[in-house]
C-alpha positions as CSV (number, residue, x, y, z in Angstrom):
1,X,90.4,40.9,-30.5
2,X,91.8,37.3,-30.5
3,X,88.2,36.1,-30.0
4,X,86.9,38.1,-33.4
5,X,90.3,36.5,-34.8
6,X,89.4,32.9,-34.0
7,X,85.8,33.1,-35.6
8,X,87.2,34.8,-38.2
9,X,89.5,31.9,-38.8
10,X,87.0,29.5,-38.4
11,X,84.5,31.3,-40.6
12,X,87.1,31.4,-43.7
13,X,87.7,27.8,-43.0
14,X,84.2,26.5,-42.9
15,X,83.6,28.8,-46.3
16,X,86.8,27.3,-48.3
17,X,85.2,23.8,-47.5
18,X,81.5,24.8,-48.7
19,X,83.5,26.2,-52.0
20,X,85.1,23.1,-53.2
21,X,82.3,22.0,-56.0
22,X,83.7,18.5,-55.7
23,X,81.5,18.1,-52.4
24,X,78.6,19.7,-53.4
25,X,78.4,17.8,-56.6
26,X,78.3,14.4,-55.0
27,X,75.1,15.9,-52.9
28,X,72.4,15.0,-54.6
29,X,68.4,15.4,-54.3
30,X,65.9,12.1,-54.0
31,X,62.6,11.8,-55.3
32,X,60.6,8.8,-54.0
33,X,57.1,7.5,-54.0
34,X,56.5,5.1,-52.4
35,X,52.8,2.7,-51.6
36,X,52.4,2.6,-48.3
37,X,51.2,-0.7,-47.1
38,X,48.1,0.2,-43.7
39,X,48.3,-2.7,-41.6
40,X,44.8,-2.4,-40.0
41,X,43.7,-2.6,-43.6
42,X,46.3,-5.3,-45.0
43,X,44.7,-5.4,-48.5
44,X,44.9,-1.4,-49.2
45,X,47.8,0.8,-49.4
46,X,48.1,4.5,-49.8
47,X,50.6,6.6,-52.5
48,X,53.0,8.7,-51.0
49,X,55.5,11.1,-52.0
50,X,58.8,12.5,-50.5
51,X,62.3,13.6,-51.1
52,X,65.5,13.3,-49.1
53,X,68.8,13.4,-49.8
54,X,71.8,11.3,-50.7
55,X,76.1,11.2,-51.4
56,X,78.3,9.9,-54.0
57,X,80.3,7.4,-52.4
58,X,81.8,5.1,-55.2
59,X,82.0,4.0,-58.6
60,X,78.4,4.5,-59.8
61,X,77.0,4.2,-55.9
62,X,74.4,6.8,-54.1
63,X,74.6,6.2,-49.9
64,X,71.4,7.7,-48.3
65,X,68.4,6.5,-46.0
66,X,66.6,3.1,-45.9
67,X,63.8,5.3,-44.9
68,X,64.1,7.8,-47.6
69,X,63.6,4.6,-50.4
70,X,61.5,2.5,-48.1
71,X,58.2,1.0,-50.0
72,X,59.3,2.9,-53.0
73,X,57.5,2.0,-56.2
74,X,59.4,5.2,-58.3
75,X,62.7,7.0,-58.0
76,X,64.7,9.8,-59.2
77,X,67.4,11.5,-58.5
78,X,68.8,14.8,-59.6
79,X,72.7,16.8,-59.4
80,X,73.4,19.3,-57.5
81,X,74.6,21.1,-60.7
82,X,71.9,19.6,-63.3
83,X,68.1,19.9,-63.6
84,X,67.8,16.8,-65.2
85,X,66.3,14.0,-63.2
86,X,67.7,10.8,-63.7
87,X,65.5,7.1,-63.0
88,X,66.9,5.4,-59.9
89,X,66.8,1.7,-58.0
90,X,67.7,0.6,-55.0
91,X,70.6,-2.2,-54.7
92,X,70.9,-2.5,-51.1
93,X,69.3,-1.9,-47.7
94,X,69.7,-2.4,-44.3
95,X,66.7,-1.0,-42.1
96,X,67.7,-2.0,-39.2
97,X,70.7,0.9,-40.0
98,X,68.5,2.7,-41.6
99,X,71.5,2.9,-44.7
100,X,70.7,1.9,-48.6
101,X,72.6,2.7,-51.8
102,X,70.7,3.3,-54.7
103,X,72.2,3.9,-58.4
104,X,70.8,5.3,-61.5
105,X,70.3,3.5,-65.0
106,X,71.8,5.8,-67.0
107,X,75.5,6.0,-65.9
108,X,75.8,9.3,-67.3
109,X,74.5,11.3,-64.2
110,X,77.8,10.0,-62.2
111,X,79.9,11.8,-65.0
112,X,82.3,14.3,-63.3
113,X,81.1,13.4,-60.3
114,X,84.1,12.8,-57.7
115,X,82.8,10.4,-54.8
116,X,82.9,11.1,-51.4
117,X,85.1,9.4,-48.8
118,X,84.1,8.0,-45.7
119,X,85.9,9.4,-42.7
120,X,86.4,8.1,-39.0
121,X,84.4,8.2,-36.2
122,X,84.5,12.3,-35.3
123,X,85.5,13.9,-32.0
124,X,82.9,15.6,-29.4
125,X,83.0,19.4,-30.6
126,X,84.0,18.8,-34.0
127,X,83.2,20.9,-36.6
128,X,80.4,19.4,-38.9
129,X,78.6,21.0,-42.6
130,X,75.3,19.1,-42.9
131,X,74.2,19.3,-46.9
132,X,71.3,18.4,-48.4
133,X,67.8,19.3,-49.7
134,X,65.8,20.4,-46.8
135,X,61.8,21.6,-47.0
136,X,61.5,25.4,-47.2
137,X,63.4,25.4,-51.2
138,X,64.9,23.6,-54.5
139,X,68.5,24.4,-54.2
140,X,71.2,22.8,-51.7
141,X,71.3,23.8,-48.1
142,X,74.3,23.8,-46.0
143,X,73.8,24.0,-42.2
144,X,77.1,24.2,-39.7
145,X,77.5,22.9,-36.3
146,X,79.7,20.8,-33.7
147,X,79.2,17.0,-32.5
148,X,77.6,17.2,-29.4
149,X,77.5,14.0,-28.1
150,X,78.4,10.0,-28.9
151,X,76.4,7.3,-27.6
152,X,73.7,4.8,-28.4
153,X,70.3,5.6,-29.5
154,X,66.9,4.6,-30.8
155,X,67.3,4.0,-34.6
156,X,63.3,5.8,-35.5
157,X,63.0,3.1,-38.6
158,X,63.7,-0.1,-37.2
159,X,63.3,0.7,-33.1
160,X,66.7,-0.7,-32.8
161,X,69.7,0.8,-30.5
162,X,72.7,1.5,-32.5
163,X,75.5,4.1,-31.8
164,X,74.7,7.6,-33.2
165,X,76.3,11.1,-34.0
166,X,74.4,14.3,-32.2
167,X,74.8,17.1,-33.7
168,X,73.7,21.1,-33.3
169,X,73.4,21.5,-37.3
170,X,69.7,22.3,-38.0
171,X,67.8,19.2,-39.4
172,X,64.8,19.5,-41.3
173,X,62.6,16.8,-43.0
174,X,64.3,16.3,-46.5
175,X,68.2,16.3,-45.3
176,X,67.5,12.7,-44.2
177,X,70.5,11.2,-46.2
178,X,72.4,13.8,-46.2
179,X,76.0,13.8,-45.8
180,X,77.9,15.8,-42.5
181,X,80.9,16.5,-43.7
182,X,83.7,17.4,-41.6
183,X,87.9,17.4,-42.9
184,X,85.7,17.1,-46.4
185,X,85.0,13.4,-45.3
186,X,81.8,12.1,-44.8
187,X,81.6,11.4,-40.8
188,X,77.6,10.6,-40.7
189,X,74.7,10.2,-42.2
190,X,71.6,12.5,-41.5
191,X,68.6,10.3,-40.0
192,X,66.4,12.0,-37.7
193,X,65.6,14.9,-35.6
194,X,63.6,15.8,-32.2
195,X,60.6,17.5,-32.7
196,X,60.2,20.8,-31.4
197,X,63.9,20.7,-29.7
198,X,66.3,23.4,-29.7
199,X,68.5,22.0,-33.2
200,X,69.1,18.2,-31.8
201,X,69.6,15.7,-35.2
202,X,71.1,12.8,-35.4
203,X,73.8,10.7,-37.5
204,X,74.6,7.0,-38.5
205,X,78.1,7.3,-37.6
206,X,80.8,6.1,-40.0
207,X,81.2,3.0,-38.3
208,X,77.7,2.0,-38.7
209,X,78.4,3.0,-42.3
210,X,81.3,0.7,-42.8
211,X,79.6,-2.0,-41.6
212,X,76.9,-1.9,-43.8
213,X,79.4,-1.5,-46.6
214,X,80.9,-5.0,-45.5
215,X,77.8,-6.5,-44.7
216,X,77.0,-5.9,-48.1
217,X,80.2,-6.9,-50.0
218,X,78.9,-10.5,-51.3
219,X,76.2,-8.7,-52.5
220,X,73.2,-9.2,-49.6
221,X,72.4,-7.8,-46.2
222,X,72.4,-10.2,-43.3
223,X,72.3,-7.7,-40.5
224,X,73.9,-6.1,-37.3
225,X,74.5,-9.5,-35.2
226,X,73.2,-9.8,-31.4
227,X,73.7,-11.7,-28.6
228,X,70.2,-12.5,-27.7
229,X,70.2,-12.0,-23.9
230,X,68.3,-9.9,-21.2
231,X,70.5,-8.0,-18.7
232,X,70.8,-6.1,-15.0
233,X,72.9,-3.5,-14.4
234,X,74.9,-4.2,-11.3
235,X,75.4,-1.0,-9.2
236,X,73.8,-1.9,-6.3
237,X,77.1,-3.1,-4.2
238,X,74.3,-6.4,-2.7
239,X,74.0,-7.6,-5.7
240,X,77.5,-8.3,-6.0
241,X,77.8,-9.3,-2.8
242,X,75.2,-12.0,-3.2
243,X,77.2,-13.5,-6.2
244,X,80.4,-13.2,-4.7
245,X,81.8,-10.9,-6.9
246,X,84.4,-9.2,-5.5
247,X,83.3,-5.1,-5.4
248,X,86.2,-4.0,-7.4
249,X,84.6,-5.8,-10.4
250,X,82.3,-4.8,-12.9
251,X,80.0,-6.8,-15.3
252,X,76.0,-7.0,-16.1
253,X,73.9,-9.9,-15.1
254,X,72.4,-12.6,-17.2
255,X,68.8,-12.3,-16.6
256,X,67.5,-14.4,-19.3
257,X,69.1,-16.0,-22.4
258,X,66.4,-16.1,-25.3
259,X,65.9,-19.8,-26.0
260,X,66.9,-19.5,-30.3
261,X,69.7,-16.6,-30.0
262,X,73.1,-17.2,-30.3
263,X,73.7,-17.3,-26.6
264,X,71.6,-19.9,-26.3
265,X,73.4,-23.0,-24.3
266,X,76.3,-21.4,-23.8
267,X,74.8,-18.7,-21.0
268,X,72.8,-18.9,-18.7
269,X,70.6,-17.0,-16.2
270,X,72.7,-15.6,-13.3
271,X,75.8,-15.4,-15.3
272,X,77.8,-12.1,-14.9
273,X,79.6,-11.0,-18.0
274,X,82.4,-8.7,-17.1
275,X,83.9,-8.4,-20.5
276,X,83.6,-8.9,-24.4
277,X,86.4,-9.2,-26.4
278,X,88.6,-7.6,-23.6
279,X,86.6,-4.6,-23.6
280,X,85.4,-4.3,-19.6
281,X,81.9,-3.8,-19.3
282,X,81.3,-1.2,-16.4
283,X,78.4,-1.8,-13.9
284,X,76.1,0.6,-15.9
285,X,75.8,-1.6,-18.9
286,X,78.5,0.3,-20.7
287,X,82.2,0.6,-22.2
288,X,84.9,2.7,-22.9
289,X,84.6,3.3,-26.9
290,X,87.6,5.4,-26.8
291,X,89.3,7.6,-24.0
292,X,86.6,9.1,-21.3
293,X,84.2,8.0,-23.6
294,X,81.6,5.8,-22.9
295,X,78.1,3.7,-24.7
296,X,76.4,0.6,-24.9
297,X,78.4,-2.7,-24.1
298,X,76.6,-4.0,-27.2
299,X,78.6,-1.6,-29.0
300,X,81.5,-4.1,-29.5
301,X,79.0,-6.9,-31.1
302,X,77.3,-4.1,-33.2
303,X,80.7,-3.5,-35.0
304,X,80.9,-7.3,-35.7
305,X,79.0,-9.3,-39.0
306,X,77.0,-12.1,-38.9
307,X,79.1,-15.4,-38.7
308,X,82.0,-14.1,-36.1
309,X,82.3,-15.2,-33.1
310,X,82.7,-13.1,-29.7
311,X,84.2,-14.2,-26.7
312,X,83.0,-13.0,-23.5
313,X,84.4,-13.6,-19.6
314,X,82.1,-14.1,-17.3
315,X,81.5,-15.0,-14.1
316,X,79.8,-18.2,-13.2
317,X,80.0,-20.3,-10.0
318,X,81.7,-17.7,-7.7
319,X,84.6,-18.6,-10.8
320,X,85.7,-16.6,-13.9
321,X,84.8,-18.1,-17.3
322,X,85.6,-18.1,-20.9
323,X,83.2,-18.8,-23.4
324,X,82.7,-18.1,-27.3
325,X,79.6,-17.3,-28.9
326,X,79.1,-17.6,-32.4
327,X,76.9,-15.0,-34.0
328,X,75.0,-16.9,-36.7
329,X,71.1,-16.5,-35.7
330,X,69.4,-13.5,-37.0
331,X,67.1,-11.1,-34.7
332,X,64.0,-12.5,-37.0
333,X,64.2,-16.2,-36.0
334,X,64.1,-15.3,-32.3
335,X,61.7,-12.6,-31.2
336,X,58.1,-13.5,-31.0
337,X,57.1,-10.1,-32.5
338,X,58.9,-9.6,-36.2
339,X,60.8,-6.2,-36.0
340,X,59.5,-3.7,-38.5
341,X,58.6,-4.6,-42.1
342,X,59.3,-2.9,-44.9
343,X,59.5,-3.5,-48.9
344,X,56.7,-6.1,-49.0
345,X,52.7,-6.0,-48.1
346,X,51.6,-7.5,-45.1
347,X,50.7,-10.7,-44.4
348,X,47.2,-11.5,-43.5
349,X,44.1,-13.8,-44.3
350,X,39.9,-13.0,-44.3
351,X,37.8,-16.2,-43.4
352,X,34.3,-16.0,-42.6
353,X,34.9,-12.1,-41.8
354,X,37.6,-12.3,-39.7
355,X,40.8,-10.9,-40.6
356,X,43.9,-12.5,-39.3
357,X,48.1,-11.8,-39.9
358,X,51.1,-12.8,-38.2
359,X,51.9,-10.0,-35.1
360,X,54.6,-7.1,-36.3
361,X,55.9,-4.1,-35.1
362,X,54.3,-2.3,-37.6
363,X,50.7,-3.2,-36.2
364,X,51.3,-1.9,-32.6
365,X,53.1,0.9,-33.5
366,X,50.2,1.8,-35.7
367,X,47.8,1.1,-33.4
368,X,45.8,4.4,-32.1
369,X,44.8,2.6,-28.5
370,X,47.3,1.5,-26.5
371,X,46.5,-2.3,-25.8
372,X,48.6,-3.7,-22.9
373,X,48.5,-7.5,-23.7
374,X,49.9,-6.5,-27.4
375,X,52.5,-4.1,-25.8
376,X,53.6,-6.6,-23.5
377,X,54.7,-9.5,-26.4
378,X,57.5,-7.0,-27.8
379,X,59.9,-8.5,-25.0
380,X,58.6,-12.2,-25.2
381,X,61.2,-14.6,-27.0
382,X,60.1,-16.8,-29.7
383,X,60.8,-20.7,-29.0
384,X,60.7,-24.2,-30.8
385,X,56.7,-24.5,-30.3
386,X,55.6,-20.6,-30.5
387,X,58.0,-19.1,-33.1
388,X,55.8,-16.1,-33.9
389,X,52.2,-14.7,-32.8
390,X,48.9,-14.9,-34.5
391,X,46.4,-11.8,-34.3
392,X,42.6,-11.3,-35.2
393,X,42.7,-7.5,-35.9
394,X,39.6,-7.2,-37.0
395,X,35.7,-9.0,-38.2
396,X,33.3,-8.0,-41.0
397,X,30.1,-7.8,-39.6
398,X,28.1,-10.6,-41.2
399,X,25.2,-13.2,-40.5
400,X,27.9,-15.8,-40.1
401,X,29.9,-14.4,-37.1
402,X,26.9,-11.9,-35.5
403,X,28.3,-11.1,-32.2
404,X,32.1,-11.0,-32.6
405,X,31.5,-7.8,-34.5
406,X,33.1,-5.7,-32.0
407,X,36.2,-8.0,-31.9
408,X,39.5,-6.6,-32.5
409,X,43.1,-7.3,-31.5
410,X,42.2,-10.4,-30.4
411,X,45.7,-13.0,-29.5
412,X,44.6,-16.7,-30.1
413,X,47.0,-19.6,-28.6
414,X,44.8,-22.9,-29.3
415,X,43.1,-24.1,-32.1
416,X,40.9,-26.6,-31.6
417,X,42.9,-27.3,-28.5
418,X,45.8,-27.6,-30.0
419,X,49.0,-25.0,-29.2
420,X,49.4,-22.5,-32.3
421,X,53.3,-23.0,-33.2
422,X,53.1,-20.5,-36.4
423,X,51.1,-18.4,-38.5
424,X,51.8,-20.8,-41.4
425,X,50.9,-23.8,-39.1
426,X,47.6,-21.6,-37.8
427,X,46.6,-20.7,-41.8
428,X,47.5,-24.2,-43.4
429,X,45.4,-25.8,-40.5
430,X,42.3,-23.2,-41.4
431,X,42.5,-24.0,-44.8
432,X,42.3,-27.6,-44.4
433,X,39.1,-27.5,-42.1
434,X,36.3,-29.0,-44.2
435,X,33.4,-29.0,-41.8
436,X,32.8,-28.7,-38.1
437,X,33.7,-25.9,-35.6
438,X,37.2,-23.8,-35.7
439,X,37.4,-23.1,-31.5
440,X,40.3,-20.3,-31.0
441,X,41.0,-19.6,-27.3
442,X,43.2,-16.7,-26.1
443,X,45.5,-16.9,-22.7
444,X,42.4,-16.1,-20.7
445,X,40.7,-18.9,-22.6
446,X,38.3,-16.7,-24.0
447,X,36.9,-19.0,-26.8
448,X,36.4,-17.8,-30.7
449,X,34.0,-20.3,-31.8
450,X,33.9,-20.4,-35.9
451,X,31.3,-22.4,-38.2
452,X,33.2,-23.8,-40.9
453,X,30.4,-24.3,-43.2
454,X,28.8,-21.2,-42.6
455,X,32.0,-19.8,-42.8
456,X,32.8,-20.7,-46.3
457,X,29.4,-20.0,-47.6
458,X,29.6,-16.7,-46.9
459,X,33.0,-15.8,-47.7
460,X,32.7,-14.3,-51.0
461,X,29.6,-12.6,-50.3
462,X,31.5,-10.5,-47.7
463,X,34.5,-9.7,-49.4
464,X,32.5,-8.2,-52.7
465,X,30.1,-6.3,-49.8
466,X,33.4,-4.8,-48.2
467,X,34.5,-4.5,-51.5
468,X,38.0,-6.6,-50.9
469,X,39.5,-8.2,-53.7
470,X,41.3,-10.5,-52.3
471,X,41.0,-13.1,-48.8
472,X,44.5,-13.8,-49.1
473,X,47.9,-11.5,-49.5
474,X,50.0,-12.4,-52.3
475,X,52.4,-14.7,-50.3
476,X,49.6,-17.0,-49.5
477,X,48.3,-16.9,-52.7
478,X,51.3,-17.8,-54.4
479,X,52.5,-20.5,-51.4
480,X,49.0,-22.4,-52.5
481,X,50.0,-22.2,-56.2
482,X,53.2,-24.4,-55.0
């Protein structure tokens, strides 16, 4: 009897918070579509359409998915209580958190529209209401279900690890956006799902949220800072033992520091960090969060913006050490691969047949074949003299370059002997070649050996027989105007 009483209970509770019309008018539906730039294929794009979902959070302000808006060429949105779609924009995004807040040019679709607050970090078996406009009809759908668990995960849309919300609400394609509301405060974000698992979705927590919301106070996004080193766990008790570390201790070891982070030249390999900003790191690579809870050490830096500093202890010398690290240097400026683009066409080049663009996430992750030596470059740093990597994806069988034909995915490192530092140093030093041999040579100095000449003749006559318009993307084009 008191078991039938407690669900009862709950059940009237969790129906006088679906009744308030305030929440479900600030749920809103999202029409997008979108051109949808194919990296194999740099100079075509395909036309998409989708729909997702979105809050009211402010004064004239819609929070929902980067995702949901990414590439978008069109948007609408429409009330939970109005047929009427309304023209949209976007006004900020962060992929990496896979947030963005969107607004509407006519004002009038906020009208009686009471935002949403954003609430705090939620407890492990909390009640949660997931709203939103799933597939499967038109109208709002409300889902119900606890917090299952708190810890980092993989972001879907930018690959990146931040902390996120599990939840047992069901998640279908369209409530990406959504709101989970718990206390009638916003506590996450809906932004992906496992396929084929038994009703396991995930949130962008509130504090993600929040930061974004700072981040984007003067009015542009400079990202979720990092501090730009590889690490070991340390639970093997030799380890410690062979840096003297005293067994009672805990801390992660410096493997590498990557050479333009912002931990360049102030750590080093071999340094054991045992805590940042007096949060202990445990030999698993994690910290306490909050009481018997436990993530990501990174966790603390996530929660910080770009131009703070951190300070760390560590242990260097068989001695503890202080240090501070500033976090000015974004995640761009010192990978080798570029983490994944979005809201622009890709960069890329045709000359003499062969199709060339600067190395992104977005090509290998499209990429049907798994190729090892392209897999490989996602952990390489990027340094003074090799900032990013060059790729031949492709050739356009012509008289001018008969037997590369088959060519694809090929990595060059020299041109004409000399050390490729860029993909604007590689282009700008094609371009300039009047006559004579281009020679590209790959790490197993395999050559590419290009007539210039021929090269040029022929250009145009392959790009009207493969029907291209253009040899160049618009970024090129428009850097040679300047």
């Amino acid at each position: 009897m008191r078991y039938i009483a407690l669900v009862f209970i709950f059940t009237f509770s969790l129906f006088a918070q679906l009744q308030d019309k305030d929440i479900k008018k600030a749920i809103v539906k999202i029409y997008m579509s979108a051109k949808e730039p194919n990296y194999k294929k740099p100079w075509i794009s395909n036309t998409i359409r989708a729909s997702g979902s979105g809050a009211v959070i402010g004064k004239n302000l819609i929070l929902t998915n980067a995702h949901v808006v990414a590439d978008s060429t069109f948007l609408e949105v429409q009330r939970y209580d109005i047929t009427k779609r309304y023209i949209a924009k976007v006004i900020a995004v962060s992929h990496e958190l896979d947030l963005a807040l969107i607004t509407t040019e006519d004002k009038s679709f906020f009208k009686g529209i009471k935002p949403l607050k954003i609430g705090k970090l939620p407890d492990i078996e909390q009640k949660v209401v997931v709203l939103g406009y799933p597939m499967g009809g038109k109208t709002l759908s409300v889902t119900s279900g606890v917090v299952s668990r708190i810890e980092h995960q993989r972001y879907a849309h930018s690959g990146e690890s931040f902390l996120a919300i599990q939840v047992d609400a069901a998640i279908n394609p369209g409530n990406s956006g959504g709101p989970a509301i718990s206390n009638g405060k916003i506590v996450g974000v809906v932004m992906q799902g496992i396929t084929f698992s038994q009703n396991i979705g995930y949130l962008v927590p509130t504090v993600m949220i929040k930061h974004f919301l700072t981040d984007w106070k003067d009015g542009k996004i400079d990202g979720v800072p990092q501090l730009h080193f590889f690490m070991s766990k340390m639970e093997n008790p030799a380890i410690k033992r062979y840096y003297g570390l005293d067994k009672n201790r805990t801390g992660i070891l410096v493997d590498k520091v990557m050479p333009l982070g912002n931990s360049a030249g102030i750590l080093k390999k071999g340094d054991i960090v045992l805590s940042i900003n007096g949060k202990d790191i445990h030999d698993d690579g994690t910290i306490e969060f909050r009481e018997g809870e436990y993530t990501s050490a990174k966790y603390v830096v996530d929660l910080l913006q770009m131009g703070d500093s951190v300070n760390l202890k560590i242990w260097r010398d068989r001695k503890i050490k202080k240090v501070t690290i500033p976090l000015k240097k974004s995640n761009d400026k010192v990978w080798l691969v570029k983490s994944y683009q979005y809201d622009k066409d890709p960069t890329y080049f045709i000359y003499g047949g062969y199709l060339f663009s600067p190395l992104v996430e977005n090509i290998i992750s499209g990429s049907k074949r798994k190729d090892c030596q392209i897999y490989n470059l996602l952990d390489k740093s990027a340094t003074k003299n090799k900032q990013d990597q060059v790729i031949l994806l492709s050739v356009f069988a012509d008289r001018s370059n008969r037997g590369n034909q088959g060519l694809y995915n090929f990595l060059p490192q020299k041109l004409n002997g000399k050390k490729i530092k860029s993909f604007k140093q590689f282009y700008n030093d094609i371009m300039k070649q009047k006559d004579g041999f281009i020679v590209l040579e790959d790490a197993s100095n395999h050559q590419v050996v290009i007539d210039v000449k021929e090269a040029k003749a022929r250009q145009e006559h392959i790009l009207q027989t493969y029907n291209i318009q253009y040899d160049r993307s618009k970024d090129l084009r428009e850097a040679d105007k300047k």
